[in-house]
Structures are given as C-alpha cells and as structure tokens.
N, C-alpha and C positions, 0 to 999 in steps of 0.2 A: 325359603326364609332361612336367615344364619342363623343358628342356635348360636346362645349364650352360653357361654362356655369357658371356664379358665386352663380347658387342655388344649382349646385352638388356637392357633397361629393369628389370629383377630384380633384377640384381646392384649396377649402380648405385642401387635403392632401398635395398639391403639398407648398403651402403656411406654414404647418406648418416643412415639409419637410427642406425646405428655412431656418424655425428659430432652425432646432434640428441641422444643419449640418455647418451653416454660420454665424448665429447668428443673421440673420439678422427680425423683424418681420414686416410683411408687412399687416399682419390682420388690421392696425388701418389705413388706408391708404384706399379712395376714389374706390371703387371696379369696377368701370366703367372705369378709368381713369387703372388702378393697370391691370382690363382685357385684356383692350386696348393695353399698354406695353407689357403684355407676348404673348398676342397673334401677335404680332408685332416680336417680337423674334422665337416663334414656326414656324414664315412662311417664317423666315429667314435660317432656319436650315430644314423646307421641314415634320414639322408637323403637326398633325392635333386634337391630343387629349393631355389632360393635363398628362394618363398616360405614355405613348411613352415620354413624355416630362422629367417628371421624371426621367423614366430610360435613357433616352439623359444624364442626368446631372449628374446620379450616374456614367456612363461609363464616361464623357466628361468634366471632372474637370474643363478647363479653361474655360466651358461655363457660368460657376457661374457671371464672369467676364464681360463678353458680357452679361448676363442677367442684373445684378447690372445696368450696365452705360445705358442699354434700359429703367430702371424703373425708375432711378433719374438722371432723366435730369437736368443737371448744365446750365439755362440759365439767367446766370449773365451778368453784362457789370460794367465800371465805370461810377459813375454819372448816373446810372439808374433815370429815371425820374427826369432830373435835378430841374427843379421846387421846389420838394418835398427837394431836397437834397439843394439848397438854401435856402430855411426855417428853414429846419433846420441849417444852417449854422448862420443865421440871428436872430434865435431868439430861439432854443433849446437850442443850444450849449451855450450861453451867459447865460441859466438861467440854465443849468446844475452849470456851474464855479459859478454862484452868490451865490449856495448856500450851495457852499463849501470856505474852507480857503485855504488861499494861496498857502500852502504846503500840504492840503491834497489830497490824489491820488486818481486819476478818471480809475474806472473799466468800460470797455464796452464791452458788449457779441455778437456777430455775430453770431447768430445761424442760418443753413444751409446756410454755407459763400460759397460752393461751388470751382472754380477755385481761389476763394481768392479777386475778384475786390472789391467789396460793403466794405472786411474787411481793404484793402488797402486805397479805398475811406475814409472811416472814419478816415483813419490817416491822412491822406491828411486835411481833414476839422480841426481836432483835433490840430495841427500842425500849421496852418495857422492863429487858435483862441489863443494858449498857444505861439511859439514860440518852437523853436525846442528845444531849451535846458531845459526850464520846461516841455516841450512832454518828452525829454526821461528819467527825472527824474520821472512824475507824474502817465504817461498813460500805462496804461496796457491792451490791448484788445485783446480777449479771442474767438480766430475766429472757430467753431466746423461745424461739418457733419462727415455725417455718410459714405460717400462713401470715401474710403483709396484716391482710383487713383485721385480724384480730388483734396485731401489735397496733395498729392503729388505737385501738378501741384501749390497750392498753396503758399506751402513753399520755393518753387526755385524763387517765388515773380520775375516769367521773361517771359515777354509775347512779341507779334509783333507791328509795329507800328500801324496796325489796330485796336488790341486793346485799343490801346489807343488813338484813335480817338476823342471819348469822353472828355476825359482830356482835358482842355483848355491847349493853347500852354504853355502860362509862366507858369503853372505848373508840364505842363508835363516836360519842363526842368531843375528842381528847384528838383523834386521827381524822376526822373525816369535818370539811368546809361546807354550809349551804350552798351551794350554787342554784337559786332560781329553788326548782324542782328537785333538785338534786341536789348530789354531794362529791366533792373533790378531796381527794387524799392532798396531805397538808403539804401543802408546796415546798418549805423548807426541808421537808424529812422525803419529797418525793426527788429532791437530786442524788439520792445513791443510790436510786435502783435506776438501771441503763436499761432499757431493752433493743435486741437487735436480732435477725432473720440470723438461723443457724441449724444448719440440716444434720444431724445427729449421727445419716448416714457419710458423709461427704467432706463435712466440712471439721477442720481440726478440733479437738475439743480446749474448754478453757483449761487454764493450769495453775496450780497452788490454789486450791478449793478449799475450803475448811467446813464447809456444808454442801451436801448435793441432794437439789429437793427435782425430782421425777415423777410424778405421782401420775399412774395409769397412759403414761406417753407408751413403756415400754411393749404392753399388752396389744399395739395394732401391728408391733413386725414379728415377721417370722424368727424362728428361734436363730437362724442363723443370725439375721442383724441384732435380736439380740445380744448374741455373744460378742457382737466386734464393739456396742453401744458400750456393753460392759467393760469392755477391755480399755476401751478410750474414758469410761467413767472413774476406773481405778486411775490411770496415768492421770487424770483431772485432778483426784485427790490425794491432798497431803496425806502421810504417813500419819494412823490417829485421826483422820478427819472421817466424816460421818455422810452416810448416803440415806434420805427418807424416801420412801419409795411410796405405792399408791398398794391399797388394798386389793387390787385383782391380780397381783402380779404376784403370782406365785412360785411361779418357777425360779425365781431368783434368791428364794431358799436354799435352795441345794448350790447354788454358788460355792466354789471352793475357796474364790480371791479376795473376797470377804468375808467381815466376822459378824452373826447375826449380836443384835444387840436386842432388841426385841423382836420376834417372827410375827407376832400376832397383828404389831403395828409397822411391820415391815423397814426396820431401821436397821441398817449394818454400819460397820468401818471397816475402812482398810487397817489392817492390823500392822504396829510397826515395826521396823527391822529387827531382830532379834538379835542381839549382841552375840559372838560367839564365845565360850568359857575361856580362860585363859587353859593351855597346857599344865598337868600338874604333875609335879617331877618328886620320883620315889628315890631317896638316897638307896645307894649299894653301899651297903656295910665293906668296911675294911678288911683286906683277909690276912690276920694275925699270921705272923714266923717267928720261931721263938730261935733266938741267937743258938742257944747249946744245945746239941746233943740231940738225942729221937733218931737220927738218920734212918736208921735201920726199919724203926717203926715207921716211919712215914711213908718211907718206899715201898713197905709191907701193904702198909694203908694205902696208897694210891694202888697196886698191885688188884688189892681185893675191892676196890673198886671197878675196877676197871673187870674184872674176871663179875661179878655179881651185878653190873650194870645193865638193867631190864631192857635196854636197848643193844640190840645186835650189834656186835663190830670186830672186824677183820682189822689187821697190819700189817702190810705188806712192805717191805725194804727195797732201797731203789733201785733193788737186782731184779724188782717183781717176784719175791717168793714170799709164799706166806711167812711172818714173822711169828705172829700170836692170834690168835681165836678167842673170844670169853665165851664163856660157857650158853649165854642164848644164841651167839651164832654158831659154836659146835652142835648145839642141838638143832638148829632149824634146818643146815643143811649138811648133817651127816658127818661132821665133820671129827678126828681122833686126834691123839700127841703125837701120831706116827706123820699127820699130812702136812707139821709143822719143819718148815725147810724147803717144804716141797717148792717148785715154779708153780705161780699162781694160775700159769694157765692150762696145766696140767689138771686142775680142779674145775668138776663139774662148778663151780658156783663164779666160773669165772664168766661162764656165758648161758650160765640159767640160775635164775629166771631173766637175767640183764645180760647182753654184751658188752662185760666189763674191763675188757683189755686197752680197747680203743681211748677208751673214758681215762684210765690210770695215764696213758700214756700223754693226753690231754692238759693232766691237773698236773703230772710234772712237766710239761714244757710250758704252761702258760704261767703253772706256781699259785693258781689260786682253784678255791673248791666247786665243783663240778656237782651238779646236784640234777637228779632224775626225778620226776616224779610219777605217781600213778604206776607204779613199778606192780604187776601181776604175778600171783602165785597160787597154784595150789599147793594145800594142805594135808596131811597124811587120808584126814575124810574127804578128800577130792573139796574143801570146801574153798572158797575164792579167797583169797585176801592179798589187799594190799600197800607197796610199801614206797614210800621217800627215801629214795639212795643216795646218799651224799660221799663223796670223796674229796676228803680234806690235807692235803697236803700238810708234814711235819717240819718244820723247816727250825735250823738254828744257825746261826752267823751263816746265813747264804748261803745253807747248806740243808738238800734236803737230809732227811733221816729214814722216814718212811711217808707210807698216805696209811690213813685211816679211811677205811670204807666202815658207815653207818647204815645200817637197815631201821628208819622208823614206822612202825605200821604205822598206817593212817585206815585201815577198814572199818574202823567204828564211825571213822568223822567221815569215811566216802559214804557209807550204811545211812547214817545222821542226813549228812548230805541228799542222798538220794530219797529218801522220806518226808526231807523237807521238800525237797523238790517237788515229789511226789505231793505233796500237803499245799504247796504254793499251787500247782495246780488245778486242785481241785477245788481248794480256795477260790480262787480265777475264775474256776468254771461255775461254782457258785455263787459271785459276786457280778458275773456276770448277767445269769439266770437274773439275781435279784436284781443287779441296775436294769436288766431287759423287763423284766415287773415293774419297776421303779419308772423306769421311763413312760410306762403303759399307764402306768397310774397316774402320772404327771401331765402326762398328753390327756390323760379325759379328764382331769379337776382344770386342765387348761384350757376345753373346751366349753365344761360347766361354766368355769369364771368366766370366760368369754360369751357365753350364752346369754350370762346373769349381767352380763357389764350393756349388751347388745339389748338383753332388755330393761336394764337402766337409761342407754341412752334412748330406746322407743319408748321408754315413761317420762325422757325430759324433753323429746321431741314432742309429743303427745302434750304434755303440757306448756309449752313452745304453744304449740298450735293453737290448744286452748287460749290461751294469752292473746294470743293472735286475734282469735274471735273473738274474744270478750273486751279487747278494742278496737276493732270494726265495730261491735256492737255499741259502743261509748259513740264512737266517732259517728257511727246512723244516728242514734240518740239524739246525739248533739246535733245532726246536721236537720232531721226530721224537727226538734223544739225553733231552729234559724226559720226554717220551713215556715212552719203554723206563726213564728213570729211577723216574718217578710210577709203572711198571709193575711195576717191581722192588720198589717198597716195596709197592703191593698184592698182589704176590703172597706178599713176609713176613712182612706184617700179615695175608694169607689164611693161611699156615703158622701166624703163632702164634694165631690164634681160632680153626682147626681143634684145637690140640695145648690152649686153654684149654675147649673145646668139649669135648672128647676127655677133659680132666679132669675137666671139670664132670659129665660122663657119668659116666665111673666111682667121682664119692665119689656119685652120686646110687644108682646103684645098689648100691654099698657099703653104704648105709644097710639096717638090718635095717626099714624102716619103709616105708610107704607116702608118700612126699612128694610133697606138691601145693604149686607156688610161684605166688599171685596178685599183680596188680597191682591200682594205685588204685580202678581199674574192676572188680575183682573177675573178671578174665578169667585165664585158666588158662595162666601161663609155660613152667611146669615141669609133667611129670608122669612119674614114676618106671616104672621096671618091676617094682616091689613093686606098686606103686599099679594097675598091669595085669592085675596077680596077683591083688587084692586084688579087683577090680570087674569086671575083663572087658572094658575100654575102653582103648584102646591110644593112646599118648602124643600120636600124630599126629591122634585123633581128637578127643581131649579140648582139644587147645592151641588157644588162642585162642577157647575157646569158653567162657561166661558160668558162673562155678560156679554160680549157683541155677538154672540151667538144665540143669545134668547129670540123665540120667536113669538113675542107679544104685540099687543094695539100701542105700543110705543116707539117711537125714533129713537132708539140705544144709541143708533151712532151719532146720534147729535150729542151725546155724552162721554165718549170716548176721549176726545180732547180735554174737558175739563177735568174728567177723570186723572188722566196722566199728568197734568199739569199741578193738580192734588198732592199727586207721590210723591212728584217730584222738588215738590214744597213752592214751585212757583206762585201756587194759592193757595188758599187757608179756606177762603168760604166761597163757594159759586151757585148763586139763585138764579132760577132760569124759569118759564112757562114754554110747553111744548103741547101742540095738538094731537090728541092721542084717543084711542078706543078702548074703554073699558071692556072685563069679561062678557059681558050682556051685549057689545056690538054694538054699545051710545057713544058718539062721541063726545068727547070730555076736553077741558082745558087742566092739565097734570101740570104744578108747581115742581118743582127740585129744587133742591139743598144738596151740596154736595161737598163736605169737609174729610180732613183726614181723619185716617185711624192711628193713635198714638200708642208703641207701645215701647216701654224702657226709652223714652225719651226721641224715639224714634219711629217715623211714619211706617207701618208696617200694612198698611191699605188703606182704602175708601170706605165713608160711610155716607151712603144714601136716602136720603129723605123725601116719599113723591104724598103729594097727596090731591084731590080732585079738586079745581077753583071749583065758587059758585059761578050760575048761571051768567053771564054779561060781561065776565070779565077776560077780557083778551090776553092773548098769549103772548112770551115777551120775547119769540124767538119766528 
C-alpha cells in the first residue's frame, strides 16, 4: 500500500497533475493543511494511495469538482469580525476619501472574496461613507478567487436570512431585496462590484488600489508565496493606500514594505514616497586684506602657522630637497635645521614609512595632488598608527614652487572604525540570533493560528454538516407528513371502493336474474349469486376467465355472436331462449338478455341477463 505522504514523489505527481489538466497550482499552498484536504477527499471516495487517486480522477471527471470545493474552503460571513470592520469604517475609509478629490474614483480589490460577503460588505461600508449616488458613480470593487462555483454563488449576490444574520437590521433592510425566501443585494448598488477568477499566484495583480481587503486567503500558502502575493499586493497599491488583512495572519506583521496601521485588526499601508530634503548651503565668510601695511607681520603670521600647524608637513622644492619641516613633522621623524637643504631622498622619511619618491615625481608631472591612504607606522612605544599622505603640489603662473607632503593621522578614526566594525558585527550576530528566535517564534504562533483557523474551519464544517442534517431531517419530516397524507387519502378512497363494492354487490344480487358482466375481451367482470345458483360455478371461479371457455349446462357459443355484435354497437338489445342444464342436472328452458356495458359514453363490454322459463314454454333458439 502507498503511504501518504508529502515527501513522496506521489503526491507531488498528483499535484502537478492538478495544474497540467485544470489549471489549477496548488504546490504554493501550506502542504499539511493541502494533505489534510486531499486526504479528506480520498476517504470520501474509499482510497488509500495518491496513485489510485490519480487514476480516480482521470476516469471520474466531475471529481475535479468535489476535489476543488474540499481544498478551498469558502469560509466567509458578512461583517467578519465586526470590530475590525468598524475601524475600518471609522477611520480607514475617512482617510482613504481624504486623500482623494471629490470626483476621483475609488478602486477596491477583494481578493479570495469567496461566496461574495466580505465583497458585498465593502460596498455596504463604502456606501454608507460616499452616499449611494457618488458609490455608484465613484466605486469600483474588483471581488476575485480562484474557485468558479463560488463566484458563481457570488454574482447571483442571493443568500438566506441566516446569512445575513450578521447584517445589522436597518442595513440589511436598506441593501438587501426579498427574493421569495431570500434576499438579493440591491441591484443598482450591485453593478460596481465585478467579480472575476484570478490566481494570486499566477496571474498579474490589479493596479491603482486604494483598498486591498484579503482576509485569511494569505494563511493557506507557504511563506514563500507568501512573499511574492505580498510583493504583487504592494505594486496593486497606491502610495497611502490601505491593505485589511484577516485575523490569522500574522506573519504579515513583521512586513517591512508596509506600515501597520493597526496590528491587532491587521490593517497596514503602503507608506508614501518620502520627499527628499533640499541641499542646505553654509556661506564661507569672506577673507578680509587690509590695503596698508602688516607685510611683515602677516608673513610672520603665516610663518608660525605653518611651523605650529598640529598636522605634519614637509616642503620640498622642485630640485627634491627638503625646503622646510614644521615642528610636528621634525618631531615625528627625527628630523633637525641641519637636514633642511638636504636631497629629500637622502632622508630616512623619504621611503619610511611610505615610498615617497616615486609619488613627488608623480604630483609634479601630472601637477595635481597625489594622496595615500592607510599609510603605517610605528611609534616610539612600537604602538601602530596610522596616516593620510597627501602631496600637493605649489604651483604659481605655471610654475611649480614646491610640493607640500601632509601627514594626517587617521588612527583614532581607523580605531573608531574597527570598533564599529567590530560593534556592527556583533550586532549582526545578535540580531541574527534574535531574527533566528523571532523566526522560531513566528513559525509556532503560525502553526497555532493555523491550528486555530483548521479548527475554525472543522467547527463551520461540523456545523455545515449539522445544517446538512437538520434539513435532511425537515425534508424526512416533510416527506413522512406527504406520506400519512397520500395514506390517508388511500385509505378513504379504500373506504369508499369498499362501500361502492359493497353496493355493486348488493344491486347484483338484488337482481332476480343470473348476471354475467363481460369486457372487450369477452372475459367474465361480474358474476352474480343467482348466476351461482343458476350453473353451480361460483364468482371467484368464473372471474377473469374467458366466457366461451365456461364449462356449464349452457350453449355459450350460441352467444358469442350476439355478444360481439353488442360491442360492436351493431345491437343494443338481444332476447333469446336456449335449452340448457341447471347445477342439479334438470334441464331447463334459460331466457337471455344481452345489452351493452356503457362507460364514458362508450361500449366498454357485455351485460348479461339469464334466468330459468317456467315449465311449458319453449325455447326461441
């Protein structure tokens, strides 16, 4: 025997089966729950492996049918979690309209609308906020699923008063028509909701949404189609437009591409584009020259700038020798008044900690500044640091002067750097930890909801069924009360064909005559108790038996002619006397009468009249 199984190769054939023959794909769909259903169906048809099941389906066309409505269960209502669906009434719907113009049209998608209530409800709310006459100018809502028979059931927009239980009264009077038994959504307000089949995995999504109502569709696939449903729900919706989602679906809280608007009733939007700041531009003060005089001091001033500047730097003249040192790069590498002249590469610092020849000779043939970074050094305590070498060429009428070699540390900001780094990673690793938590926790509250939804839908199948029996049982009821009725009239139509039986008996034997009543076929209806009298054959023996076959003390066949001649309406009355033998073995002189039997206006047999002459008088045959 196959085991059932969603890790064998069975069930995935039967599955792809499904989408080469119906269309339908059910690979992206919860495989526990998707098990669940077919195996619910196999043991409803009496099997037990997925390939038997297969070939059930290739022989058994309409079972596609019965298989479909066991996987996707339609369990909607109106006003599903009223709470939820007052919120939004109160305060979605209000910033939907805020943040359109008067006249512009409001699209709303119901995907997996199912029997049609949630897509109805919407209009109902929608209606209630706009006014019917800009509802049925404005609103358009676009109600899909993928199962036919339930859009079916959708679009005749006619359900029972239990359906509409839900409905608050003065609503349901105000939206909803008698029909008969029932009741139909109001025809006028029912032309802007469409509905049409649309596979959520497959098929492109609608666009320019300004509401997107889902409610418990998302919680049958697996998290992957999940994610692509979502991805295609966001491109559905406008920027600012609003997504109602179904209470088991909870995963769709930690979404990052929406914004919760409330969690508890599962409503988000897609948040809008976010403007970007303008640029904001800081004036540079002007650098004041004063027409007269200073000379001396200013060159002084630039001078001890340059010598007191906390940033290292070298000047080298376009012969390459050192020109000048300021006092932080005399002290960082050794440097005296005596090396000032010197050829710059004559100095250790011309190729430690940097090979800095190559580079000079660089910035003056290309003429612009040459920059190193991450430049290494150690420090007199052997400790690391390090630096941004830049070599800047001096240049005046196209002419250089010198380069300027700068030393900036950067060790605190590499230190900073690697700490952050250092801090980003452990971040990382702890954010990972917690999304691997987060996830674990999301996968068993996904399994719970799906538990709780799995035993929602066995409490509305369960009472499905119930429903089911308790009109079977109306329908017995009803058919057992037709019963005893159609019983009671047979048993007063038995009373009165006993009591017209019962009279037909007694004028028969009332009659002083021997009466024999025939039909077309000349077979014996009637036979009297004179006639018993008369022959010696008793009623039950003679009935239904052929009169030229009677064997009595009579010439039948002397009567056979008049007989036929009777039916055939040639005659109406025929008196005859015949010589004949009574039951006792005397013989007799027997008179006959021999007229038709009328019935609805037409001969429908013989009726016979014999009875004994007295003594003397002769026979007339």
């Amino acid at each position: 025997m196959t085991t059932t199984s969603t890790d064998g190769p069975d069930f995935e054939e039967l599955l792809i089966h499904l989408k080469e023959t119906r269309g339908f794909d059910f690979t992206a769909y919860k495989r526990s729950t998707l098990l669940r259903r077919v195996q619910k169906r196999m043991a409803t048809v009496g099997l037990q492996s997925f390939v038997d099941y297969q070939d059930f389906l290739e022989v058994h066309q309409d079972e596609f049918g019965a298989l479909f409505n066991t996987i996707l269960i339609n369990v909607t209502s109106f006003f599903r979690d009223d709470a939820a669906w007052d919120y939004l009434m109160q305060y979605v719907v209000p910033g939907v309209l805020e943040r359109l113009a008067p006249q512009d049209p409001i699209r709303v998608w119901c995907a997996g609308c199912a029997s049609g209530e949630e897509a109805y409800t919407a209009a109902i709310v929608l209606a209630e906020a706009l006014g019917w006459d800009a509802f049925r100018l404005r609103v358009k809502i676009y109600a899909t699923d993928v199962d036919e028979e339930a859009l079916t059931t959708a679009r005749q927009g006619i359900y029972s008063a239990r359906d509409l239980n839900p409905v608050p009264a003065e609503l349901r009077e105000r939206y909803f028509e008698r029909i008969g038994e029932r009741f139909g959504f109001r025809r006028d307000l029912r032309r802007a909701v469409i509905f049409g089949r649309h596979d959520l995995i497959q098929d492109a999504p609608i666009s320019r949404i300004d509401l997107l109502i889902s409610r418990n569709t998302l919680m049958y696939f697996n998290s992957d189609a999940q994610a692509r449903i979502l991805a295609r729900f966001f491109y559905a919706l406008k920027e600012g437009g609003f997504m109602f989602l179904g209470k088991a679906e909870t995963l769709l809280a930690q979404s990052k591409v929406f914004t919760p608007v409330h969690l508890k009733f599962r409503i988000f939007t897609r948040p809008r584009t976010a403007a970007e700041p303008a640029a904001t531009a800081f004036p540079i003060p002007a650098l004041r020259i004063e027409a007269n005089g200073g000379t001396m001091e200013r060159d002084r001033m630039r001078e001890l700038a340059f010598q007191e500047d906390v940033v290292p730097q070298i000047i080298v003249d376009p012969a390459l020798v050192l020109a000048v040192a300021n006092s932080q790069a005399r002290q960082l590498f050794g440097l005296t008044q005596r090396d000032v002249g010197r050829p710059f590469q004559d100095l250790e610092v011309s190729y430690r900690p940097l090979e800095m020849r190559s580079l000079l000779t660089q910035a003056i043939e290309e003429r612009r500044a040459v920059t190193v970074s991450d430049v290494v050094m150690r420090g007199q305590n052997q400790a690391m640091r390090w630096f941004d070498v830049q070599l800047v060429p001096l240049t005046a009428e196209d002419r250089i002067l010198g380069i300027k070699i700068s030393f900036l540390e950067v060790t605190r900001l590499r230190e900073l750097a690697e700490e952050l780094q250092q801090s980003k990673g452990d971040l990382e690793t702890a954010y990972e930890e917690l999304q691997s938590s987060n996830e674990e926790l999301e996968t068993t509250n996904e399994e719970l909801q799906s538990t709780v939804e799995e035993l929602e839908t066995t409490n509305e199948e369960l009472q499905s069924t119930n429903e089911e029996l308790e009109t079977m049982n109306e329908e017995l009821q009803s058919t057992n009360e037709e019963m005893e009725t159609v019983n009671d009239e047979l048993r007063e139509r038995g009373d009165q064909l006993n009591l017209a039986n019962s009279f037909l008996e007694s004028v028969l034997t009332s009659i002083q005559f021997g009466v024999i009543v025939l039909d077309v076929e000349l077979r014996i209806r009637a036979w009297n108790s004179h006639a018993e009298d008369l022959w010696g054959v008793r009623a039950v023996e003679a009935q239904e038996s052929h009169f030229a076959a009677l064997d009595i003390g009579f010439p039948v066949e002397g009567l056979i002619g008049p007989i036929r001649d009777c039916l055939a309406g040639r005659t109406t009355d025929f008196q005859a006397s015949f010589n004949a033998t009574n039951r006792r073995g005397r013989p007799i002189v027997c008179r006959v009468n021999v007229g038709p039997l009328w019935q609805a206006r037409a001969v429908a047999g013989a009726v016979i009249l014999m009875e004994e002459v007295p003594d003397g008088e002769a026979p007339e045959n």
